[in-house]
SEFI-328028 format. One record per residue (C-alpha): residue number from 1; residue in one letter; x, y, z. Coordinates in nm, 3 decimals, decimal comma. Layout:
<nodes>
NODE     i   aa        c1        c2        c3
NODE   NUM    A         X         Y         Z
...
</nodes>
This chain:
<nodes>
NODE     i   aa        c1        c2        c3
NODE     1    X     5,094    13,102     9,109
NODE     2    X     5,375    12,895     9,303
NODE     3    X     5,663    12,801     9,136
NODE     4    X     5,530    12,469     9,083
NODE     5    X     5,230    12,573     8,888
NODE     6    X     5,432    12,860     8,652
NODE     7    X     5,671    12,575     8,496
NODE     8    X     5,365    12,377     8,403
NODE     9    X     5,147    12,641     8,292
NODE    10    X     5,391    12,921     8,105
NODE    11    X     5,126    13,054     7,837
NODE    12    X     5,242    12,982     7,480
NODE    13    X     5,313    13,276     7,309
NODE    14    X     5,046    13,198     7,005
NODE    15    X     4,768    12,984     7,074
NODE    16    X     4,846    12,641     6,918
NODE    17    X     4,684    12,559     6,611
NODE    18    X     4,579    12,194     6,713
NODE    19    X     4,521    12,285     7,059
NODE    20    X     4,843    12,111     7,228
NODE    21    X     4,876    12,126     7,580
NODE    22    X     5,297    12,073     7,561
NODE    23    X     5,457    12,340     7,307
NODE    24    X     5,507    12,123     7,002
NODE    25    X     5,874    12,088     6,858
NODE    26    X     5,900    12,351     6,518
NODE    27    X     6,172    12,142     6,381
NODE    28    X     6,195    12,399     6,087
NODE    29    X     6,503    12,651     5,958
NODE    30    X     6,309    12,908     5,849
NODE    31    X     5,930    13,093     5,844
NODE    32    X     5,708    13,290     5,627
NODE    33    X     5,590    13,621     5,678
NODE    34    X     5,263    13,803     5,544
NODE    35    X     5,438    14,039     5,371
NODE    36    X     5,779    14,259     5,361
NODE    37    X     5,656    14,469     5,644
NODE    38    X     5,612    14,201     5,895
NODE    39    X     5,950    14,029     5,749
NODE    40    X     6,077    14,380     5,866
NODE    41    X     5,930    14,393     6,226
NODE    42    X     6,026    14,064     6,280
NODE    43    X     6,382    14,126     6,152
NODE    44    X     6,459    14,397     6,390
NODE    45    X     6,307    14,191     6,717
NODE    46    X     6,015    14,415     6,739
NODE    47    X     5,704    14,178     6,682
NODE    48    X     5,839    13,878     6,867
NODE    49    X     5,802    13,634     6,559
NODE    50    X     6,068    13,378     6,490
NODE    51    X     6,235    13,466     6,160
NODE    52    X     6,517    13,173     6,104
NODE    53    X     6,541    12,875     6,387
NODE    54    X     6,935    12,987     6,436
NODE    55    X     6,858    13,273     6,651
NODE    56    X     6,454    13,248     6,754
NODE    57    X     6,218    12,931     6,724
NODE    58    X     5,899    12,918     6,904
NODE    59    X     5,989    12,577     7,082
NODE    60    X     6,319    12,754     7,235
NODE    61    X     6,108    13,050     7,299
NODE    62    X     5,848    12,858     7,521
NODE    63    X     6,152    12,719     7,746
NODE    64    X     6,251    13,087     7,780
NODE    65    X     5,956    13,171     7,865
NODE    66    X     5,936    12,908     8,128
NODE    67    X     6,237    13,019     8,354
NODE    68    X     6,130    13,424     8,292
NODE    69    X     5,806    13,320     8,495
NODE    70    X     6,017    13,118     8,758
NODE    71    X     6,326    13,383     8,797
NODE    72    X     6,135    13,722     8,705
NODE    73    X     6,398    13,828     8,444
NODE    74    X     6,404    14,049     8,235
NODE    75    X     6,570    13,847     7,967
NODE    76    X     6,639    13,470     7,929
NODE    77    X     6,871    13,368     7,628
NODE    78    X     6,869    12,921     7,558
NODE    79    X     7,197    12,811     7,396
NODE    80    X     7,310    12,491     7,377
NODE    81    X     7,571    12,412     7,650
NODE    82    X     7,658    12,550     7,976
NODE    83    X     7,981    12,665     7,833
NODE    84    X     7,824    12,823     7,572
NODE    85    X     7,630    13,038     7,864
NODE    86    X     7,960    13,120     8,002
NODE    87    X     8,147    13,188     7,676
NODE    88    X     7,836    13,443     7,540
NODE    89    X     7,799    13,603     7,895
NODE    90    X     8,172    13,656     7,919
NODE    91    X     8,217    13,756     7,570
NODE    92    X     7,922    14,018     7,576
NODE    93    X     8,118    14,194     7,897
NODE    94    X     8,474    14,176     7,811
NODE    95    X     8,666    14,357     7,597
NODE    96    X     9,077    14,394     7,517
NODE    97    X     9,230    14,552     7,811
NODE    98    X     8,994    14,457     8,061
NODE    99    X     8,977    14,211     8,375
NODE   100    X     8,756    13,955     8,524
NODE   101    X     8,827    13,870     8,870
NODE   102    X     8,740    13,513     8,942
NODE   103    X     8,867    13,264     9,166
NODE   104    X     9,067    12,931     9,115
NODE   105    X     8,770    12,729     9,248
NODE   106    X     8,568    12,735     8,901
NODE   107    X     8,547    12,446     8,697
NODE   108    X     8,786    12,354     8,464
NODE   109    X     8,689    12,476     8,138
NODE   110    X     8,549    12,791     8,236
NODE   111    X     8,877    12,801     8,383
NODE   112    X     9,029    12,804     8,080
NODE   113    X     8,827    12,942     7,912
NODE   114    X     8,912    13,312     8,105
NODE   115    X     9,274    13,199     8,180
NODE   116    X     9,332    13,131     7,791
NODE   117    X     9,099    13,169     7,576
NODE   118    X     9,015    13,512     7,654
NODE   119    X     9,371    13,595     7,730
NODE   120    X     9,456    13,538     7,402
NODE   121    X     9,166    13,804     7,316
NODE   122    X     9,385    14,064     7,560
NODE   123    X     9,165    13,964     7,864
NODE   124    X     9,322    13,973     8,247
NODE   125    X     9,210    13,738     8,492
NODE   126    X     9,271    13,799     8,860
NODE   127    X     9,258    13,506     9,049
NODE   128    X     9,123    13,621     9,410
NODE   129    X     8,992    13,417     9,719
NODE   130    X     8,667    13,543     9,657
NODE   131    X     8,590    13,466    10,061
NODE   132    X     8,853    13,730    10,136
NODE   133    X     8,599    13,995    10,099
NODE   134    X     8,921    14,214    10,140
NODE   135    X     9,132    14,119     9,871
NODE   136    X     8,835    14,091     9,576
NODE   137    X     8,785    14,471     9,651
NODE   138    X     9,186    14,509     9,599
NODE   139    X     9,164    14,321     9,271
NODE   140    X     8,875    14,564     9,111
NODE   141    X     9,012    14,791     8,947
NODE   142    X     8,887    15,083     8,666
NODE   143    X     8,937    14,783     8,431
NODE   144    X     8,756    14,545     8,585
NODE   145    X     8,435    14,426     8,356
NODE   146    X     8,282    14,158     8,644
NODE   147    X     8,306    13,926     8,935
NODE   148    X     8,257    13,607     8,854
NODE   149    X     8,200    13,289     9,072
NODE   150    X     8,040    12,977     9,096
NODE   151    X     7,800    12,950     9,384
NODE   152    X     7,916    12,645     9,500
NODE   153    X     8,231    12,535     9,337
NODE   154    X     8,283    12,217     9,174
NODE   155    X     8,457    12,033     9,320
NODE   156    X     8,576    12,205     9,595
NODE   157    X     8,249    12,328     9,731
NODE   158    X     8,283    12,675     9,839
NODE   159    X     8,056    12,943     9,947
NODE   160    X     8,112    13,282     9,897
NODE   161    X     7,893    13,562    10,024
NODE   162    X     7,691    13,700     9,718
NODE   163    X     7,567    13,986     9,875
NODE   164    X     7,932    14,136     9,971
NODE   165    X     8,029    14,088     9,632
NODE   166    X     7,743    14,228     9,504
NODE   167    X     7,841    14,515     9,712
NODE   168    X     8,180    14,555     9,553
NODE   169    X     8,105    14,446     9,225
NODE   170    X     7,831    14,713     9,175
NODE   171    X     8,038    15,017     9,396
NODE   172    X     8,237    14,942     9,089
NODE   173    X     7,958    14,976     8,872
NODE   174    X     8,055    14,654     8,699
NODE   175    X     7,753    14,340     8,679
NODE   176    X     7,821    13,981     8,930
NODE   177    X     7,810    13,696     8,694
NODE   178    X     7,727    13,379     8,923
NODE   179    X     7,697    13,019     8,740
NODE   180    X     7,412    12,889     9,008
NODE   181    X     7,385    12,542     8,862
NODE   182    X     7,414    12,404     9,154
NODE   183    X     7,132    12,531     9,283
NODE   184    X     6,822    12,536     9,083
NODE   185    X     6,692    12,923     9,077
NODE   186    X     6,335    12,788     9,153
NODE   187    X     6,475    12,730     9,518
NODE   188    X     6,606    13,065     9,575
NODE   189    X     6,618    13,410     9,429
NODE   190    X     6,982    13,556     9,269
NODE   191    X     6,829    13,879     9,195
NODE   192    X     6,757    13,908     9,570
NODE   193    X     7,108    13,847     9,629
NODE   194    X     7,253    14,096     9,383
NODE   195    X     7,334    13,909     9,090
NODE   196    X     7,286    14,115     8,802
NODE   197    X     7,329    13,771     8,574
NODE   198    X     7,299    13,409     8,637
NODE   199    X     7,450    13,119     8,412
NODE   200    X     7,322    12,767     8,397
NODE   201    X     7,396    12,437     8,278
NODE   202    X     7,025    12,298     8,201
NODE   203    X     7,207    11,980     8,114
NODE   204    X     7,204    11,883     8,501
NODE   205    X     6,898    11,927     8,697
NODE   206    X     6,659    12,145     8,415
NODE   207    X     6,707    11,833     8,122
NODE   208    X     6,543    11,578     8,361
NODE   209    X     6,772    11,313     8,350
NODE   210    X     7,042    11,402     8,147
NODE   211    X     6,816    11,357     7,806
NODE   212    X     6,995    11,661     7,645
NODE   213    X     7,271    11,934     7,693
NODE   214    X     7,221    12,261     7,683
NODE   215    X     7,273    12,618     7,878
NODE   216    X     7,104    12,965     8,017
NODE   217    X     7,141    13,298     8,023
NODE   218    X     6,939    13,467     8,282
NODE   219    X     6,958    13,836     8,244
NODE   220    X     6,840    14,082     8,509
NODE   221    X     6,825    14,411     8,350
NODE   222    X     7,023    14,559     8,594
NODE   223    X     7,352    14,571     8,338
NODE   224    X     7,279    14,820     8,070
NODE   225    X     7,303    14,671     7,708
NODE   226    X     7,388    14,332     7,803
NODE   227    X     7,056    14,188     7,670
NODE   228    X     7,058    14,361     7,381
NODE   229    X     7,475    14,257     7,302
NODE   230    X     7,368    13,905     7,359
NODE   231    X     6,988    13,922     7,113
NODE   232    X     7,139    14,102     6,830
NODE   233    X     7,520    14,064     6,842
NODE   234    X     7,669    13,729     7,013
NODE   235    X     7,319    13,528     6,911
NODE   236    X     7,395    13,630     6,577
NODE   237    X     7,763    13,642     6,526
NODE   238    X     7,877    13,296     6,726
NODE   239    X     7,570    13,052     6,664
NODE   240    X     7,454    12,882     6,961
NODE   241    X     7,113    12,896     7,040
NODE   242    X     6,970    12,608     7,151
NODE   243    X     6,851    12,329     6,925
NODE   244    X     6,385    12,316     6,918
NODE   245    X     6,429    11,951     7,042
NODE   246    X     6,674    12,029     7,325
NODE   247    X     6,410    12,322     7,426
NODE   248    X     6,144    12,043     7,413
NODE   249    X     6,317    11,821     7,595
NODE   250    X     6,432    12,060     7,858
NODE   251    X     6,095    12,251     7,880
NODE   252    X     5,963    11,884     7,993
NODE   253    X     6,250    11,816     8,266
NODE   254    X     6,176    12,191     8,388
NODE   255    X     5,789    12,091     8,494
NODE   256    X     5,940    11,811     8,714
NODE   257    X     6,231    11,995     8,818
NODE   258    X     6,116    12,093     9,199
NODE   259    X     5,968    11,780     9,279
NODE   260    X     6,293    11,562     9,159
NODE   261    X     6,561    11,822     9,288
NODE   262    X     6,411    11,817     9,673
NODE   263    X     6,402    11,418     9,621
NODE   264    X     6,833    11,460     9,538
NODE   265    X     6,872    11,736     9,812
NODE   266    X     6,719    11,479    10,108
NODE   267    X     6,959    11,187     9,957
NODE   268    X     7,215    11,325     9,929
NODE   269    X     7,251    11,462    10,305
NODE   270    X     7,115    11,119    10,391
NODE   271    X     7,398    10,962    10,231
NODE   272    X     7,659    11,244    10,315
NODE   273    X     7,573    11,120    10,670
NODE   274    X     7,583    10,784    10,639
NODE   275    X     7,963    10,790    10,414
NODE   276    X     8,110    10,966    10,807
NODE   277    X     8,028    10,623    10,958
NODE   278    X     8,261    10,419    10,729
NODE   279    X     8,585    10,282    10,702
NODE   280    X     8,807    10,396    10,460
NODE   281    X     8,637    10,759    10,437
NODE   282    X     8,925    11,054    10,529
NODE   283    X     8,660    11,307    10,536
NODE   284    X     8,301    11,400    10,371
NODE   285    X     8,274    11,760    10,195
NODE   286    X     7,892    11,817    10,113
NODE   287    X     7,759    12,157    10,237
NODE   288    X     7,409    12,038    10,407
NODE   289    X     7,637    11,898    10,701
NODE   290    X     7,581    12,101    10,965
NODE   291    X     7,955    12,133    11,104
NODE   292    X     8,060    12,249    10,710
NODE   293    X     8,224    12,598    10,741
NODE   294    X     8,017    12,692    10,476
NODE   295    X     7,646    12,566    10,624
NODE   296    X     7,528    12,854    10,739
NODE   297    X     7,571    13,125    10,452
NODE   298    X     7,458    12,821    10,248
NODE   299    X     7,162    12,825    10,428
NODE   300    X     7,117    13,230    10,439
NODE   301    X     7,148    13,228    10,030
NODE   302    X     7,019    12,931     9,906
NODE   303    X     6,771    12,770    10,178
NODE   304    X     6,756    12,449    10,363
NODE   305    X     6,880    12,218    10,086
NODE   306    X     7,218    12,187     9,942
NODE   307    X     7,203    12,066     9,617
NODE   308    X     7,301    11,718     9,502
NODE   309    X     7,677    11,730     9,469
NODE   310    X     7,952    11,570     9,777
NODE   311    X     8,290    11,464     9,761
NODE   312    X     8,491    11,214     9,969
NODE   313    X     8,857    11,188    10,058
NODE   314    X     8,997    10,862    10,053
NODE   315    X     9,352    10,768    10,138
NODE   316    X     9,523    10,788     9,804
NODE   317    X     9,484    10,775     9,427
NODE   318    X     9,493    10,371     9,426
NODE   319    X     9,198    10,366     9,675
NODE   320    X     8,982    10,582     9,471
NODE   321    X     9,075    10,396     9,134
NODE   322    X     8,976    10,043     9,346
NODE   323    X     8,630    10,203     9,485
NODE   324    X     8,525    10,345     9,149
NODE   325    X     8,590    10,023     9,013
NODE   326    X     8,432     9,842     9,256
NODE   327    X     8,065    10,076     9,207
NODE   328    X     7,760     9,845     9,144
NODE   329    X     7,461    10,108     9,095
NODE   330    X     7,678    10,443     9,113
NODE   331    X     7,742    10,504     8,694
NODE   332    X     8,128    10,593     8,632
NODE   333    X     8,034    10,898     8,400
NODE   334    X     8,088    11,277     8,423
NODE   335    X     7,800    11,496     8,439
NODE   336    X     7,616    11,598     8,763
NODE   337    X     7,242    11,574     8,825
NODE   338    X     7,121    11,313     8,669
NODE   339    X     6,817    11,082     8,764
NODE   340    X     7,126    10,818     8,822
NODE   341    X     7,399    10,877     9,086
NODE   342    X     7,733    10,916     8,945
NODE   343    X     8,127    10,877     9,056
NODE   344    X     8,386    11,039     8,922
NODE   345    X     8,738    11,083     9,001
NODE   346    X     8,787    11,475     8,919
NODE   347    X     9,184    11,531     8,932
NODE   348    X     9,228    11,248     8,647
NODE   349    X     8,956    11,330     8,430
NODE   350    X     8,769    11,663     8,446
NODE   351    X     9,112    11,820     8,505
NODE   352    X     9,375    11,614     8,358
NODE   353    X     9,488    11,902     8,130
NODE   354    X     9,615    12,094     8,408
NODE   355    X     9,959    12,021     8,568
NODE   356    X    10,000    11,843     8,918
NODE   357    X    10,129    12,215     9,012
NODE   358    X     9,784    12,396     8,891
NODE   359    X     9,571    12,120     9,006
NODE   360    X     9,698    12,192     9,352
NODE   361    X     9,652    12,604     9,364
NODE   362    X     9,283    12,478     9,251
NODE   363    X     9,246    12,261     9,548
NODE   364    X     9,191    11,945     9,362
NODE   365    X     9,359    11,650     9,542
NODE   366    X     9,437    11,260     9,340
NODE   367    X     9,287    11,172     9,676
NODE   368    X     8,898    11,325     9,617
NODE   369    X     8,578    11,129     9,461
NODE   370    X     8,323    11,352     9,362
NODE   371    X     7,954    11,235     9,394
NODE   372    X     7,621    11,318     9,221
NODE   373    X     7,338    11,175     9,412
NODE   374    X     7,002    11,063     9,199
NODE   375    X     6,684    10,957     9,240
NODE   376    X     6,733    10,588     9,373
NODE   377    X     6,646    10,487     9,693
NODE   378    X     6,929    10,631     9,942
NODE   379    X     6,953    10,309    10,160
NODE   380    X     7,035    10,115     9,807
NODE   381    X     7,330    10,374     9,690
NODE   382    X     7,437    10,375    10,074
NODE   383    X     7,504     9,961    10,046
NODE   384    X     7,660    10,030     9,670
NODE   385    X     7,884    10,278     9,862
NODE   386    X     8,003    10,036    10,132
NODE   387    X     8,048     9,769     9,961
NODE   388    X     8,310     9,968     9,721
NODE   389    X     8,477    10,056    10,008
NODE   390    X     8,514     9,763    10,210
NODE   391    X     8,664     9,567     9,899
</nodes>
């Protein structure tokens, strides 16, 4: 079946006693077992059965289910942020002494998240262009646990080639950790790529509309024990599995998700185009334009869309302040993929914790609005868009 068809028709794990065609929501803490011998089957993860709705519900399961069919992993693990994705992933890999080598360009919590959080822990981060193919294989080290990177960075909107540092990361014998929300995995294949494990916000484009927040874990197989660290360790010990009406909620969005991503992709070059032609505009970062310097190894990894993410450059901090303000249909909200398009001024909100000096070795300018393109008509969010500008 086409990828279409899998997120609709995923199998249940158990037939449904009613007969329900969408996995029902087992809003329960805990569930009965036959006897002591299935309690003990179930407790060691060998029968598949839920046992207590903190660490396996049938519901959460189901959504699982749904992106092994549309990735081909070998493990998928629901929590219930993005961050949450990150933190477990990172967690299960590091270790006192060791080193991640990242790159500036990631967004700001996971940014702090390795640069302080896990420091604290004894955890080095090396802070590489990760396009400088030359220097990320001078940063790996003995110590190093993984590369990790963003596929393209928000805000900034870099590239990087996932198959050279794939390369390096596994001639190390260390896993590539890539956070591909901004490209939904039914549109092109990590594993092909050499990512041994993706991360992913399901709050953008999986929820369907922002109706709930929530993260993945999508594990390859290719990193030995990681699965099992993250099913019977970090599930257990740090609590964040994904809520049964998140997974319902999310398991819906998923079935549209194709059909309402390649609807963003199109509007968003459309209106990528159309922002070059006006006044006011310094310059237009979005990754679909065809004179982008990273187009073309956007277009080798991911295919002929770009996702539904762009940022402008206006002249200074006033002028973005006055054209957020002046936004009729674009919603002044973080977040990114959501049915509605939303504005957001990144350098004064997203990172406003980080000094004027960090913000600038992360390439984040006072001048730079950063876009999310929905599902509106393109020629009405094109007149919202001039008409902020020209007043």
């Amino acid at each position: 079946m086409r990828k279409e068809t899998k997120a609709i028709h995923t199998p249940f794990r158990l037939p449904d006693a009613y007969g329900a065609i969408s996995m029902p929501v087992y809003h329960t803490a805990a569930f009965e077992f036959a006897n002591a011998e299935e309690m003990i089957e179930s407790f060691s993860g060998r029968n598949g059965m839920p046992d207590y709705s903190r660490v396996t519900n049938p519901t959460v399961y189901h959504f699982e289910d749904q992106i092994k069919e549309l990735t081909g992993a070998e493990n998928v693990f629901a929590l219930n942020s993005g961050m949450a994705a990150i933190a477990n992933t990172l967690m299960a890999i590091a270790a006192t002494g060791k080193n991640i080598v990242t790159s500036r360009h990631v967004f700001g919590n996971t940014f702090a998240l390795i640069n302080s959080t896990l420091k604290r822990f004894g955890v080095e981060s090396r802070l590489i262009d990760l396009t400088d193919l030359d220097a990320v294989e001078r940063a790996v080290d003995a110590n190093t646990c993984c590369i990790y990177l963003e596929i393209i960075t928000n805000p900034q909107l870099e590239v990087a080639n996932l198959r050279e540092l794939a390369r390096i990361a596994h001639s190390a014998d260390i896993p590539l950790i890539a956070d591909t929300t901004a490209i939904p995995f039914t549109e092109f294949s990590a594993k092909s790529l050499g990512v041994d494990i993706e991360v992913v916000s399901t709050t953008k484009y999986l929820s369907g509309g922002a109706t709930s927040v929530g993260g993945a874990i999508i594990d390859y197989g290719t990193c030995p024990g990681f699965g099992e660290r993250i099913r019977f360790e970090l599930m257990f010990n740090l609590g964040a599995y994904m809520t049964p009406h998140v997974a319902y909620m999310q398991s819906l969005g998923l079935e549209t998700l194709t059909v309402r991503y390649n609807r963003q992709a199109t509007s968003a070059l459309t209106v990528a185009k159309a922002l070059r032609t006006m006044p006011g505009v310094k310059s237009v970062n979005y990754t679909g334009l065809e004179d982008n310097p990273f187009h073309a190894l956007s277009v080798e990894q991911f295919g002929p869309t770009a996702g539904a993410m762009l940022t402008i450059d206006l002249a200074d901090r006033d002028a973005c302040f006055l054209f957020l303000n002046n936004l009729k249909l674009f919603k002044r909200a973080t977040n990114l993929f959501d049915n509605k398009s939303l504005a957001i001024h990144p350098a004064s909100t997203i990172f406003v914790s980080f000094t004027p000096e960090e913000r600038a070795k992360m390439d984040l300018y006072d001048t730079t609005i950063r876009l999310s393109i929905g599902l509106e008509d393109p020629n009405d969010l094109i007149a919202d868009l001039k008409q902020a500008l020209e007043k």
